[in-house]
HTML snippet that shows the backbone in 3Dmol.js (N, CA, C, O; Angstrom):
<script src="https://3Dmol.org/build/3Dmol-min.js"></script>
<div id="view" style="width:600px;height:400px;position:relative"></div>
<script>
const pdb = `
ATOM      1  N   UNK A   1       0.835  -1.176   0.000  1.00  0.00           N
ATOM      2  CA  UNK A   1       0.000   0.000   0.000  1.00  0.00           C
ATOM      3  C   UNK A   1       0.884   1.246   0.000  1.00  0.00           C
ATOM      4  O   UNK A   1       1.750   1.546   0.822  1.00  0.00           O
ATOM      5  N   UNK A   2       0.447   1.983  -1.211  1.00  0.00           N
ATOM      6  CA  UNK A   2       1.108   3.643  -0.918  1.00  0.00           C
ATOM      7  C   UNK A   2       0.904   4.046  -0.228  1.00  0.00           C
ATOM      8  O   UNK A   2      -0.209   3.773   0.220  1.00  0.00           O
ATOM      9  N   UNK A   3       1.840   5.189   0.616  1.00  0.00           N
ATOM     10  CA  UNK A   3       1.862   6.278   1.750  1.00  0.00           C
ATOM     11  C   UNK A   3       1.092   7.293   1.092  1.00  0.00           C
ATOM     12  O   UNK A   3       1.188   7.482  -0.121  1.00  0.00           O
ATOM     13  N   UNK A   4       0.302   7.983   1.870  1.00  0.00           N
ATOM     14  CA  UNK A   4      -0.916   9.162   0.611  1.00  0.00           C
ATOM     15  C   UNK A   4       0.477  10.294   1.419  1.00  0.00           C
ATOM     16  O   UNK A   4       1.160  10.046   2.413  1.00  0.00           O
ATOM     17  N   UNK A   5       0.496  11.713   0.387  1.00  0.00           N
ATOM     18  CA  UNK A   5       0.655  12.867   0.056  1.00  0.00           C
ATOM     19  C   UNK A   5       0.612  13.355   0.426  1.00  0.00           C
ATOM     20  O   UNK A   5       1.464  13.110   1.279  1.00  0.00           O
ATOM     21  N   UNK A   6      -0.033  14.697   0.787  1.00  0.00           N
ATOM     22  CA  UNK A   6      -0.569  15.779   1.047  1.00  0.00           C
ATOM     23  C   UNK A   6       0.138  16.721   1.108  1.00  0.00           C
ATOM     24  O   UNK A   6       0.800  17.143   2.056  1.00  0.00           O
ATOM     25  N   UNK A   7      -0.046  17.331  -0.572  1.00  0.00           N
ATOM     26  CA  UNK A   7       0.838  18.592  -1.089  1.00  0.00           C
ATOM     27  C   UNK A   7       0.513  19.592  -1.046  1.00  0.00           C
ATOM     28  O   UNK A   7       0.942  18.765  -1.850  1.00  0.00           O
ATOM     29  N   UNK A   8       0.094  20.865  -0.964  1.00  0.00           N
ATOM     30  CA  UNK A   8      -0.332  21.878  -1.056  1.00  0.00           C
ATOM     31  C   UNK A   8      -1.565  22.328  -1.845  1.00  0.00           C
ATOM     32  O   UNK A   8      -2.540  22.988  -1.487  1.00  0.00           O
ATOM     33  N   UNK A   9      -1.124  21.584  -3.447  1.00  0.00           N
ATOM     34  CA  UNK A   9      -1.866  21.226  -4.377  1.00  0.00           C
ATOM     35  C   UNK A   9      -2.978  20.559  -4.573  1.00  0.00           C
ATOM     36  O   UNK A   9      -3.994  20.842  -5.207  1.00  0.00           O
ATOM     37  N   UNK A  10      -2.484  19.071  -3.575  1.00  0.00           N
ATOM     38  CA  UNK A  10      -3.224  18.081  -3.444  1.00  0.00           C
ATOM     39  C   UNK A  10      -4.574  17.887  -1.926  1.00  0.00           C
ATOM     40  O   UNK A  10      -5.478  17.070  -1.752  1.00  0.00           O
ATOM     41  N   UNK A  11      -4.073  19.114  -1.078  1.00  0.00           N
ATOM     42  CA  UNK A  11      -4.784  18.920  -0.022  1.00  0.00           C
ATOM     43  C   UNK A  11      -6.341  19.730  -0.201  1.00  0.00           C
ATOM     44  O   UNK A  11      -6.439  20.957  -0.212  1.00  0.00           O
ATOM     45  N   UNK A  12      -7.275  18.978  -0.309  1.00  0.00           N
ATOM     46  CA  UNK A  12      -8.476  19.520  -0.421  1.00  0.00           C
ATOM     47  C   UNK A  12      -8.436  20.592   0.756  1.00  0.00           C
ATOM     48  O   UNK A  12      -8.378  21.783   0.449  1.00  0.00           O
ATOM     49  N   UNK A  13      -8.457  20.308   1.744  1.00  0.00           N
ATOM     50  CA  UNK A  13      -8.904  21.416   3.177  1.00  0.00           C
ATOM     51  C   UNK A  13      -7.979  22.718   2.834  1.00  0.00           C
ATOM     52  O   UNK A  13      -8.535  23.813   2.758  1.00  0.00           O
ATOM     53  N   UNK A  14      -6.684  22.615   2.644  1.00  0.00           N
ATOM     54  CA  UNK A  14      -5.924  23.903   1.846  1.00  0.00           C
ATOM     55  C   UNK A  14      -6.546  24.675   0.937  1.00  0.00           C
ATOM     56  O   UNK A  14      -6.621  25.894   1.097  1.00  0.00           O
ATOM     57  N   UNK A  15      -7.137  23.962  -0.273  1.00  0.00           N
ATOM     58  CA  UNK A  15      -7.699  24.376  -1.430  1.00  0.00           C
ATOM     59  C   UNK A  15      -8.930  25.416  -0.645  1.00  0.00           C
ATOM     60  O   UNK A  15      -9.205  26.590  -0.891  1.00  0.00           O
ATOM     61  N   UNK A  16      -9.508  24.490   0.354  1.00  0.00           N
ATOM     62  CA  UNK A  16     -10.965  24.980   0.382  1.00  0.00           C
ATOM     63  C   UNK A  16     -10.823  26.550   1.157  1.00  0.00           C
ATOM     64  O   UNK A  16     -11.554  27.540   1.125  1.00  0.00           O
ATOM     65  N   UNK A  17      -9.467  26.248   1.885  1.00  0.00           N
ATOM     66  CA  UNK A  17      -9.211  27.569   2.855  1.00  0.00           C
ATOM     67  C   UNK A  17      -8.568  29.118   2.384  1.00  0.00           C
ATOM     68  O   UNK A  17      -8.621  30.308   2.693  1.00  0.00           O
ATOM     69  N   UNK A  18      -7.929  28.178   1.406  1.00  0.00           N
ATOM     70  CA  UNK A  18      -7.102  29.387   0.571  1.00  0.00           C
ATOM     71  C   UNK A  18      -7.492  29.670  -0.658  1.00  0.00           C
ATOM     72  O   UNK A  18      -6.691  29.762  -1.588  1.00  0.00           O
ATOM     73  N   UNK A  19      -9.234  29.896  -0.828  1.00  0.00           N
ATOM     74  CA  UNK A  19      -9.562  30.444  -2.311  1.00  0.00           C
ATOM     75  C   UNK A  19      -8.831  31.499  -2.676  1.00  0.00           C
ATOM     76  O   UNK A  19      -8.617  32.381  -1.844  1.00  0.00           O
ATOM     77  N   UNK A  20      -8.245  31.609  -4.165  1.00  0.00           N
ATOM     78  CA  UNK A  20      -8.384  32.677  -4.744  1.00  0.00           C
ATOM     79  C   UNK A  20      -8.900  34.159  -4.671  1.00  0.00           C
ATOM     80  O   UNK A  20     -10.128  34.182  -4.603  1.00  0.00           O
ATOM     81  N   UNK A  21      -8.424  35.176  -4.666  1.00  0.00           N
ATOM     82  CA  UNK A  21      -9.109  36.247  -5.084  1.00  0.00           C
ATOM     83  C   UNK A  21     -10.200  35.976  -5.416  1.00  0.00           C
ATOM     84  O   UNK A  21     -11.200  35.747  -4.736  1.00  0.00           O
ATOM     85  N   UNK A  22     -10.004  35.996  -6.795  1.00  0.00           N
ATOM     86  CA  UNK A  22     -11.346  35.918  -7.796  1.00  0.00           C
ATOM     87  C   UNK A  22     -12.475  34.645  -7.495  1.00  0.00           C
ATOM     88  O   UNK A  22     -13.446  34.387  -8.206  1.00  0.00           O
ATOM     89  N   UNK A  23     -12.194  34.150  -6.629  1.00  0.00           N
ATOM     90  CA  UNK A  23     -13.377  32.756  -6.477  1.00  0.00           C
ATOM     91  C   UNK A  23     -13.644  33.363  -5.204  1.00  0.00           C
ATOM     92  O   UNK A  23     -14.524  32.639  -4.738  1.00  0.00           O
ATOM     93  N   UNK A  24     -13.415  34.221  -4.412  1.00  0.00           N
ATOM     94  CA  UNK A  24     -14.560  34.504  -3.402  1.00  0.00           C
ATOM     95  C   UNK A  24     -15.565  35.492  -3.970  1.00  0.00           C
ATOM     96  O   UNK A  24     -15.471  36.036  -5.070  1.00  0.00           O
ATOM     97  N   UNK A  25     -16.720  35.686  -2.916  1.00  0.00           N
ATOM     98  CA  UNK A  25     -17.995  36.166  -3.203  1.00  0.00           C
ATOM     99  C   UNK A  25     -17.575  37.668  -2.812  1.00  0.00           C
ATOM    100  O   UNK A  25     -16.443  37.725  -2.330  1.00  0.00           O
ATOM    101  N   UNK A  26     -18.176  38.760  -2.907  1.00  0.00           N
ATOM    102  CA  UNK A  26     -18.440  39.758  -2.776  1.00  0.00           C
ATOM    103  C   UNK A  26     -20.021  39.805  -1.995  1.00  0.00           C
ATOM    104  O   UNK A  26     -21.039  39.373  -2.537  1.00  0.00           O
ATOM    105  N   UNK A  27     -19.979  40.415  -0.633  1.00  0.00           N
ATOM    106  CA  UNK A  27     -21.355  40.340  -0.547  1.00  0.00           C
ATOM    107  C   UNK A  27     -22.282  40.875  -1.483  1.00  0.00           C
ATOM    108  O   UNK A  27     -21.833  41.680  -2.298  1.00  0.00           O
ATOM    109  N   UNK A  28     -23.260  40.639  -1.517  1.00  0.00           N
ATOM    110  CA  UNK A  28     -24.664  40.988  -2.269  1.00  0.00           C
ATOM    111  C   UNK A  28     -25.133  42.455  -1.547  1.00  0.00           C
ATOM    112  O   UNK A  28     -25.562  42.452  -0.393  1.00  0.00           O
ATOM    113  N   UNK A  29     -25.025  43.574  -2.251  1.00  0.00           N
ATOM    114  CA  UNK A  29     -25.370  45.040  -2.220  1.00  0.00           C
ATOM    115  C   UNK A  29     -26.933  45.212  -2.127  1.00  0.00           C
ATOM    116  O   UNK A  29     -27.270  45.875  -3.108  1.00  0.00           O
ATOM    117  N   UNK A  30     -28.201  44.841  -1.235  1.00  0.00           N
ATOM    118  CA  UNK A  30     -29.384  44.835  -1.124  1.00  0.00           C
ATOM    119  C   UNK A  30     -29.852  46.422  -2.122  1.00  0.00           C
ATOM    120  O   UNK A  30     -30.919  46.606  -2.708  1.00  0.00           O
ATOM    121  N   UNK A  31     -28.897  47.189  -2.056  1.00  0.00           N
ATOM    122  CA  UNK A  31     -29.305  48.678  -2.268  1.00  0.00           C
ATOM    123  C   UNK A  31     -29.148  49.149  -3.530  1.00  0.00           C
ATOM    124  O   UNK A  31     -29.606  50.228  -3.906  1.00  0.00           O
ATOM    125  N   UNK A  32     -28.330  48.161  -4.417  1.00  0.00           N
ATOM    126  CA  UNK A  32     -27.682  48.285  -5.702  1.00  0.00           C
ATOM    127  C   UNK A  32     -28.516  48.995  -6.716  1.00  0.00           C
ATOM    128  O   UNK A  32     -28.048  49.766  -7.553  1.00  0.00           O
ATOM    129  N   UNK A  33     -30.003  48.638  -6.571  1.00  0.00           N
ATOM    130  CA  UNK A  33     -30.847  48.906  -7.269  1.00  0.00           C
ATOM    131  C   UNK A  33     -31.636  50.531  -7.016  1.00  0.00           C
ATOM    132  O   UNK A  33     -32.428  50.928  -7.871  1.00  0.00           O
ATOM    133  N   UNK A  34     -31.374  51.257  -5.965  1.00  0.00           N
ATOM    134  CA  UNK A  34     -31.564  52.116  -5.512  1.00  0.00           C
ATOM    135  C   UNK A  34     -30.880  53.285  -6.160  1.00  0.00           C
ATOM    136  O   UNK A  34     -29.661  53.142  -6.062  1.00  0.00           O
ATOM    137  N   UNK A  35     -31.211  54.375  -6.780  1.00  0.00           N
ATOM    138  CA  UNK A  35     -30.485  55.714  -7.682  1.00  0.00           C
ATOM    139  C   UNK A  35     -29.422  56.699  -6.371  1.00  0.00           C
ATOM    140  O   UNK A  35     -28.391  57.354  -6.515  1.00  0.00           O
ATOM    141  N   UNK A  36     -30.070  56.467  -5.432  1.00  0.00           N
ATOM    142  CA  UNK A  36     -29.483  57.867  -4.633  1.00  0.00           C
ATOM    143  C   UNK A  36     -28.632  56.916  -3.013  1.00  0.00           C
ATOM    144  O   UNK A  36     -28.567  55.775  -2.556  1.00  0.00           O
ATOM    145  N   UNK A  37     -28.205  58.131  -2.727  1.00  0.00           N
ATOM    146  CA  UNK A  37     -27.543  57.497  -1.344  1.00  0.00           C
ATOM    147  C   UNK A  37     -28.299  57.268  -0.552  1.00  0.00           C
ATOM    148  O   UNK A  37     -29.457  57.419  -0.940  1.00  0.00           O
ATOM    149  N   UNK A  38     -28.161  56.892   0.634  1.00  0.00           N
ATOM    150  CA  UNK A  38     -29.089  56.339   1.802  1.00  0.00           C
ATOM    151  C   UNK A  38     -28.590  57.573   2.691  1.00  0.00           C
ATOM    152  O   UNK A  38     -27.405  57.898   2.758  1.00  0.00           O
ATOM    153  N   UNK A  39     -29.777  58.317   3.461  1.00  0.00           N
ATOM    154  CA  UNK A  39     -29.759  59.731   3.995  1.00  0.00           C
ATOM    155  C   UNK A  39     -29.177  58.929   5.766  1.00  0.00           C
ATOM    156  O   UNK A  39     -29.724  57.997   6.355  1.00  0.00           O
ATOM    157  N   UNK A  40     -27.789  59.816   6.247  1.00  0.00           N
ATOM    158  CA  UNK A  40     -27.288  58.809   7.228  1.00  0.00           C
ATOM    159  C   UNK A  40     -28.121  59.850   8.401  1.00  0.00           C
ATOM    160  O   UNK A  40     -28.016  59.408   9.546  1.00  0.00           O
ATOM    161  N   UNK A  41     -28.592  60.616   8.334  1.00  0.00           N
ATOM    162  CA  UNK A  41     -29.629  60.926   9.570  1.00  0.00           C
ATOM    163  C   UNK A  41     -30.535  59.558   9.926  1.00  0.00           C
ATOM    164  O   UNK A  41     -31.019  59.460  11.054  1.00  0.00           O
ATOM    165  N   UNK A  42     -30.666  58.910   9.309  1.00  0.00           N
ATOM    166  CA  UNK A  42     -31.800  58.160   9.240  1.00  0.00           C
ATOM    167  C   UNK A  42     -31.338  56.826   9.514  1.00  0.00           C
ATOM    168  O   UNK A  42     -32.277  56.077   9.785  1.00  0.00           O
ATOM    169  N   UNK A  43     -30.465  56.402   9.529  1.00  0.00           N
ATOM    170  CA  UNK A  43     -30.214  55.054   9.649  1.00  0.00           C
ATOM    171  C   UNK A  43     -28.958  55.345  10.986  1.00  0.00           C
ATOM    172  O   UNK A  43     -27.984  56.093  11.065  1.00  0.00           O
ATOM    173  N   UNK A  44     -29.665  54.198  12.038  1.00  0.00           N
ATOM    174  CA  UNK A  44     -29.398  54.131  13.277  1.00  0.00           C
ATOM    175  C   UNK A  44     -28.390  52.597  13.633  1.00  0.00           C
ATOM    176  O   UNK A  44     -28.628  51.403  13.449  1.00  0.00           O
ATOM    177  N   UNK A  45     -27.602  53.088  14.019  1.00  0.00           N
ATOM    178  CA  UNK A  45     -26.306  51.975  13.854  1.00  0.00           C
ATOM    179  C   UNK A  45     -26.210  51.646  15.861  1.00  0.00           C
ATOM    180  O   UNK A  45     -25.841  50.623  16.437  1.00  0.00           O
ATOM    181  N   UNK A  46     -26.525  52.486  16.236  1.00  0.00           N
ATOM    182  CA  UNK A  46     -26.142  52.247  18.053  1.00  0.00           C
ATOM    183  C   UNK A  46     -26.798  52.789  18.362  1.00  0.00           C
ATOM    184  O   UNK A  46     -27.422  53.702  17.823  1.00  0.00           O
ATOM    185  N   UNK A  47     -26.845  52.225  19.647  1.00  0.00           N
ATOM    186  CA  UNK A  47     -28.009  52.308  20.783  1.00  0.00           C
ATOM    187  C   UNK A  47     -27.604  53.558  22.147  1.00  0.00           C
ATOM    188  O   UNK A  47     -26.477  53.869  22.533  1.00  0.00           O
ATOM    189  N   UNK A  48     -28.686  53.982  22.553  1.00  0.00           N
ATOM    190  CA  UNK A  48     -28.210  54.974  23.144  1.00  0.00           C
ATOM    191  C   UNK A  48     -28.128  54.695  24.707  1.00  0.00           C
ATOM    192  O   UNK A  48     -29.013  53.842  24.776  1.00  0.00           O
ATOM    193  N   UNK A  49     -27.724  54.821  25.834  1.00  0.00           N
ATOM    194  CA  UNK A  49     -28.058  54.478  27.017  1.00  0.00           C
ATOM    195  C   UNK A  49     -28.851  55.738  27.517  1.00  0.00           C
ATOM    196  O   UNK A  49     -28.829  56.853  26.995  1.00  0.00           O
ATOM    197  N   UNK A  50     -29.611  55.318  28.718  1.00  0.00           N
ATOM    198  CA  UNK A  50     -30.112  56.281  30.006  1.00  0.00           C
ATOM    199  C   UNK A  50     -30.175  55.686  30.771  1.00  0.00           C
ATOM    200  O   UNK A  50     -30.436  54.497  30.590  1.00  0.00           O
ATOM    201  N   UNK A  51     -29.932  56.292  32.258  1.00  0.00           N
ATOM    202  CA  UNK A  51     -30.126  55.700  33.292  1.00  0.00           C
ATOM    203  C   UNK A  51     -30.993  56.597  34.066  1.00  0.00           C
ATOM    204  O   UNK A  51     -30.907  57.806  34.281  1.00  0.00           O
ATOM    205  N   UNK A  52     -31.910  55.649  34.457  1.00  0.00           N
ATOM    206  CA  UNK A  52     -33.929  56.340  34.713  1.00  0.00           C
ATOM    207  C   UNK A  52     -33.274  55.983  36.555  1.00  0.00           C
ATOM    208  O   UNK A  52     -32.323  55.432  37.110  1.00  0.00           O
ATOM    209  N   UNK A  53     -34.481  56.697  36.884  1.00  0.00           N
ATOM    210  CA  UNK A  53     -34.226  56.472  38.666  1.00  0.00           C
ATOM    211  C   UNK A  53     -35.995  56.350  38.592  1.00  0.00           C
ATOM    212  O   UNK A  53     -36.669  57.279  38.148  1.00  0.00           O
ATOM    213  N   UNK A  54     -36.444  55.401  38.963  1.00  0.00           N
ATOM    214  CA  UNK A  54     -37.760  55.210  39.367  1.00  0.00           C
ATOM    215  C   UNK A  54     -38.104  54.795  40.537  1.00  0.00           C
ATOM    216  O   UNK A  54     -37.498  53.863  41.067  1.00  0.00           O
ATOM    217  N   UNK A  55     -39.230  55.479  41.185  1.00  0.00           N
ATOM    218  CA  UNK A  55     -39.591  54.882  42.519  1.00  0.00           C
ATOM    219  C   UNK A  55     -39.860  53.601  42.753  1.00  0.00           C
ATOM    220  O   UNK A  55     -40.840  53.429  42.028  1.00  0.00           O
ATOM    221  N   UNK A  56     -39.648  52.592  43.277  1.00  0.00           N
ATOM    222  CA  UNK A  56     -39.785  51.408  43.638  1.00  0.00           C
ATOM    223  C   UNK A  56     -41.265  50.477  43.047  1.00  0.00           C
ATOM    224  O   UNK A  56     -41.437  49.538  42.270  1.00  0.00           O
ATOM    225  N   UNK A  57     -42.203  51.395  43.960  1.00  0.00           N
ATOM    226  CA  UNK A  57     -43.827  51.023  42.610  1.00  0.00           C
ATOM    227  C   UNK A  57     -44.175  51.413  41.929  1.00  0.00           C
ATOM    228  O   UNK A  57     -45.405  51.369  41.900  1.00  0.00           O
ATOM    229  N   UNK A  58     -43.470  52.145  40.769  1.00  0.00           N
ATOM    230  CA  UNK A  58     -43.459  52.613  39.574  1.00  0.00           C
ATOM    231  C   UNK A  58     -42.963  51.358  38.534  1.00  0.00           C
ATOM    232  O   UNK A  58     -43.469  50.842  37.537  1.00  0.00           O
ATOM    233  N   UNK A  59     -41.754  51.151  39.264  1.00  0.00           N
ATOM    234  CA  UNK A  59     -40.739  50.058  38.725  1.00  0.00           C
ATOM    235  C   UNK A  59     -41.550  48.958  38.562  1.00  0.00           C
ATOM    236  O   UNK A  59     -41.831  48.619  37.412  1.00  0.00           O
ATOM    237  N   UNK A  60     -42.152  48.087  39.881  1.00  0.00           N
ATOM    238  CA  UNK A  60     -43.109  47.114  40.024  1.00  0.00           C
ATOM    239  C   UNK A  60     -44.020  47.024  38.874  1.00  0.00           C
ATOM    240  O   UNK A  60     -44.296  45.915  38.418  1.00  0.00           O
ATOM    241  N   UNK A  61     -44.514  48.109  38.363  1.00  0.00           N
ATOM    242  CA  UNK A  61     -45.890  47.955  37.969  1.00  0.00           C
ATOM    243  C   UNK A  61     -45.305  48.182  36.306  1.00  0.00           C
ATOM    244  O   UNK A  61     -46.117  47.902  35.424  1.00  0.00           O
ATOM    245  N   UNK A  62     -44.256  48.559  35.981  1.00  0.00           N
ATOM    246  CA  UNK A  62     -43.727  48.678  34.621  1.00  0.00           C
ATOM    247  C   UNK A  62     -43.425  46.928  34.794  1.00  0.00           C
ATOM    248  O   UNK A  62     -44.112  46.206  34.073  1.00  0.00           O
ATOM    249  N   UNK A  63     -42.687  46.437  35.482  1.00  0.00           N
ATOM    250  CA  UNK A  63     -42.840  45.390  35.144  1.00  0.00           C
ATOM    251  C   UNK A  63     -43.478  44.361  35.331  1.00  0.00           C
ATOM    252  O   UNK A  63     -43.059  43.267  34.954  1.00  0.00           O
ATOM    253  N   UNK A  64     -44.913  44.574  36.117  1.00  0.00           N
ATOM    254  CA  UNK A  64     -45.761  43.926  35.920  1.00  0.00           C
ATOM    255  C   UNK A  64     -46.396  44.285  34.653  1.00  0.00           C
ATOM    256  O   UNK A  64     -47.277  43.458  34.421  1.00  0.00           O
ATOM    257  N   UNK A  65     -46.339  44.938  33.977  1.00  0.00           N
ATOM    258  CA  UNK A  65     -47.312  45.250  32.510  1.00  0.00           C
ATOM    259  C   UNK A  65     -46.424  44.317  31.638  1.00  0.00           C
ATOM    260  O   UNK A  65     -46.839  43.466  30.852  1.00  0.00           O
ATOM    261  N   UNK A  66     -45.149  44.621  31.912  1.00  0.00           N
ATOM    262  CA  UNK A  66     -43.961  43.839  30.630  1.00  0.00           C
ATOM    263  C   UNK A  66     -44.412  42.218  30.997  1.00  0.00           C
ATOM    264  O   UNK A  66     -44.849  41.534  30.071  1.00  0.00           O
ATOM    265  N   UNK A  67     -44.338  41.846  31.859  1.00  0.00           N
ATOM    266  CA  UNK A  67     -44.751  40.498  32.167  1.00  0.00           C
ATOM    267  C   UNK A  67     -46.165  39.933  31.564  1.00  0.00           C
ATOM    268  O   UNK A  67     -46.290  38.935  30.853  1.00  0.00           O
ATOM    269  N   UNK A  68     -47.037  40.674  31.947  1.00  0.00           N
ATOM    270  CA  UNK A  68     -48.487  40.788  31.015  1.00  0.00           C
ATOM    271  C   UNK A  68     -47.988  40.887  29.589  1.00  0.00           C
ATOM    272  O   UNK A  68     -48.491  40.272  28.648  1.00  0.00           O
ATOM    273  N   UNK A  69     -47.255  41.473  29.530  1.00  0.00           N
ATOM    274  CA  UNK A  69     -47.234  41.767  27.755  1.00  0.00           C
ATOM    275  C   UNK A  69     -46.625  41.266  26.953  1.00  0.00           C
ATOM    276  O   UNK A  69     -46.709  41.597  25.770  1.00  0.00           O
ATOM    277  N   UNK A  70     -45.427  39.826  27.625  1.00  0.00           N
ATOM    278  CA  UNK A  70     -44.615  39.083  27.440  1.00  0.00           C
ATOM    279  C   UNK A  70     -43.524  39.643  26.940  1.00  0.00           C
ATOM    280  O   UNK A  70     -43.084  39.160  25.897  1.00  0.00           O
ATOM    281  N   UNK A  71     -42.765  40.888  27.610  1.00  0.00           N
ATOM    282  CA  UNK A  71     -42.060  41.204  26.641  1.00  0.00           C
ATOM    283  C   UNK A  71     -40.752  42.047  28.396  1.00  0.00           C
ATOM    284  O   UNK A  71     -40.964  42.132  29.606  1.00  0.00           O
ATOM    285  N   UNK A  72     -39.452  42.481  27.423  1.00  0.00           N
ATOM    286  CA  UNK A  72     -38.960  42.593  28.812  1.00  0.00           C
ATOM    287  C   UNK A  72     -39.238  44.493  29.250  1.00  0.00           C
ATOM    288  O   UNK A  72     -40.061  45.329  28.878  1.00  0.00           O
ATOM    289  N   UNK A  73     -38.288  44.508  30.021  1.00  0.00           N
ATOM    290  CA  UNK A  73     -38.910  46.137  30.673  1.00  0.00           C
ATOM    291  C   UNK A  73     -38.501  46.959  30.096  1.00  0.00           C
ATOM    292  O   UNK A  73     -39.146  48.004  30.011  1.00  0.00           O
ATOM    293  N   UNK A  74     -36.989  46.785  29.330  1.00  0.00           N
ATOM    294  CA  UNK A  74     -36.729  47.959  28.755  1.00  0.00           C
ATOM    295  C   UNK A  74     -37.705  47.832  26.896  1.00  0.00           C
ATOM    296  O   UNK A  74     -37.945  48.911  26.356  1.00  0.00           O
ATOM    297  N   UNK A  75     -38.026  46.874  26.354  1.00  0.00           N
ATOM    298  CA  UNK A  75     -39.184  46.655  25.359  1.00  0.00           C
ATOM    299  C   UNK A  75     -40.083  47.774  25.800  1.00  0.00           C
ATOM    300  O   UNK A  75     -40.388  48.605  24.946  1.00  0.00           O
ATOM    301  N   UNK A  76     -40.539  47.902  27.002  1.00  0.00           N
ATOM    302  CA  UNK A  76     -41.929  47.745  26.999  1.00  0.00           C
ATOM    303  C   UNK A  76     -41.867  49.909  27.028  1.00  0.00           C
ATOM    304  O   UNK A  76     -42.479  50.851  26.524  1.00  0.00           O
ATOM    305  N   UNK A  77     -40.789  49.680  27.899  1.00  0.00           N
ATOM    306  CA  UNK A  77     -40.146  51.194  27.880  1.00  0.00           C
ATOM    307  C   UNK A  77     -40.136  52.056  26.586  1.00  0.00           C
ATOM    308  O   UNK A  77     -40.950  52.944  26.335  1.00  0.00           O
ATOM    309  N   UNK A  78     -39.322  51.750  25.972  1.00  0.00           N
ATOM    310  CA  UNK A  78     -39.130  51.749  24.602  1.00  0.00           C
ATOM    311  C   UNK A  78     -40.581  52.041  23.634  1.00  0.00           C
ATOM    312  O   UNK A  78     -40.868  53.041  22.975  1.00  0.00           O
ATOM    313  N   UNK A  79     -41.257  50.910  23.812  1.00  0.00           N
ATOM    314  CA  UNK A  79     -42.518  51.337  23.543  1.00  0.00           C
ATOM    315  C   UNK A  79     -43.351  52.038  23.929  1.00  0.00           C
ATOM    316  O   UNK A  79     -44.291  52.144  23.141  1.00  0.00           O
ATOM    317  N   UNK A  80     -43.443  52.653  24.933  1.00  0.00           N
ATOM    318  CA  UNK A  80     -44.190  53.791  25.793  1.00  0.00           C
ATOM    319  C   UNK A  80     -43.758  54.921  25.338  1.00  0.00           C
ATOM    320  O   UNK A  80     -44.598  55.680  24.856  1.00  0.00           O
ATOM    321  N   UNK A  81     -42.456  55.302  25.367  1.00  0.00           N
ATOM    322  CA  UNK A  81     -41.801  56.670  24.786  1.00  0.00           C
ATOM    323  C   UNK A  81     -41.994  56.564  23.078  1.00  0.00           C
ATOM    324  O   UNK A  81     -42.032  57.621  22.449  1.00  0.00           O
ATOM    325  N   UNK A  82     -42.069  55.748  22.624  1.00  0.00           N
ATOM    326  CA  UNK A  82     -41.890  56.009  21.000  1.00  0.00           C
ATOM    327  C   UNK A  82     -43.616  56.650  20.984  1.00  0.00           C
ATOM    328  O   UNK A  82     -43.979  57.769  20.621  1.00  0.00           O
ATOM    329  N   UNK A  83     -44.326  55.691  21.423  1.00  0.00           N
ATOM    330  CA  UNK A  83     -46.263  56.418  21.129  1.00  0.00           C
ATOM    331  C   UNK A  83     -46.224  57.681  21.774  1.00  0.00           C
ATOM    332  O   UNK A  83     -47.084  58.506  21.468  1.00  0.00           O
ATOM    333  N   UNK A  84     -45.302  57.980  22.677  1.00  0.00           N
ATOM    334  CA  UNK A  84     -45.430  59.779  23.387  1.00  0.00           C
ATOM    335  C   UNK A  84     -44.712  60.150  22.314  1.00  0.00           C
ATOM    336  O   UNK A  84     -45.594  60.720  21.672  1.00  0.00           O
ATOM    337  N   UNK A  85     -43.975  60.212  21.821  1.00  0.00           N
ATOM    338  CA  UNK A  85     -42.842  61.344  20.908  1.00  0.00           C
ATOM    339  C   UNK A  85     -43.766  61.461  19.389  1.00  0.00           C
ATOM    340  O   UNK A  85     -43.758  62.517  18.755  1.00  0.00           O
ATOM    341  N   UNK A  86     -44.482  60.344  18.952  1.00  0.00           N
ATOM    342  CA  UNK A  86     -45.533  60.051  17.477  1.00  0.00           C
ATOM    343  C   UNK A  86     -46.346  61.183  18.428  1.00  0.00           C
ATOM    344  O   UNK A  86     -46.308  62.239  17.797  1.00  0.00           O
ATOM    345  N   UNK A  87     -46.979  61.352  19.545  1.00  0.00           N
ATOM    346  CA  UNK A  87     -48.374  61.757  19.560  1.00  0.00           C
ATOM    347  C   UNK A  87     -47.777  63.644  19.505  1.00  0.00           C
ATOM    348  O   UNK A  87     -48.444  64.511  18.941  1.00  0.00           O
ATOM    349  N   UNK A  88     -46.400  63.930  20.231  1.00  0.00           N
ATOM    350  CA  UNK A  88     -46.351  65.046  20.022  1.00  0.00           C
ATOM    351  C   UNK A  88     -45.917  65.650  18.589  1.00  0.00           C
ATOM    352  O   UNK A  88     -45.883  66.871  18.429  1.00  0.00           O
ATOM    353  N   UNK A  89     -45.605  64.801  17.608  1.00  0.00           N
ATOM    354  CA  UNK A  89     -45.643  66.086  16.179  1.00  0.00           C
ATOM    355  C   UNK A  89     -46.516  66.320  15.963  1.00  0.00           C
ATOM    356  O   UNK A  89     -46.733  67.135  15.066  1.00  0.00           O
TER     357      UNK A  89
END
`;
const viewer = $3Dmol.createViewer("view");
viewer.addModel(pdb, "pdb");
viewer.setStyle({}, {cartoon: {color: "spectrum"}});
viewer.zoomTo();
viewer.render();
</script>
């Protein structure tokens, strides 16, 4: 029985690791089809922090609603301030 190889050439797992330039992908541009730039006011990349001080049964009862609502506290937060900020324009 022959001793097997494994040349550089010959090693599949090499081959598979060290494509070519030209044989990898380029991701796929979702926007390609779009004429104009994407306005960067508008597109939100990070999250902002605050740190709230709430009275103790304030707290309770926010997260008793999030619990009712299956969802967690800062969700539910989140959602409370976005319907106040829509109702004031």
């Amino acid at each position: 029985m022959q001793k097997k190889t494994f040349k550089d050439e010959f090693n599949p797992a090499l081959q598979f690791i060290s494509a070519s330039e030209n044989e990898q992908k380029e991701p796929e541009n979702i926007f390609a089809d779009i004429p104009m730039k994407r306005n960067p006011l508008y597109i939100e990349t990070k999250s902002k922090r605050v740190q709230l001080l709430l009275q103790p049964s304030l707290h309770g009862k926010l997260k008793d609603m999030a619990k009712q609502q299956e969802t967690s506290l800062n969700d539910l937060i989140h959602t409370i301030l976005e319907k106040t900020t829509q109702k004031v324009k």
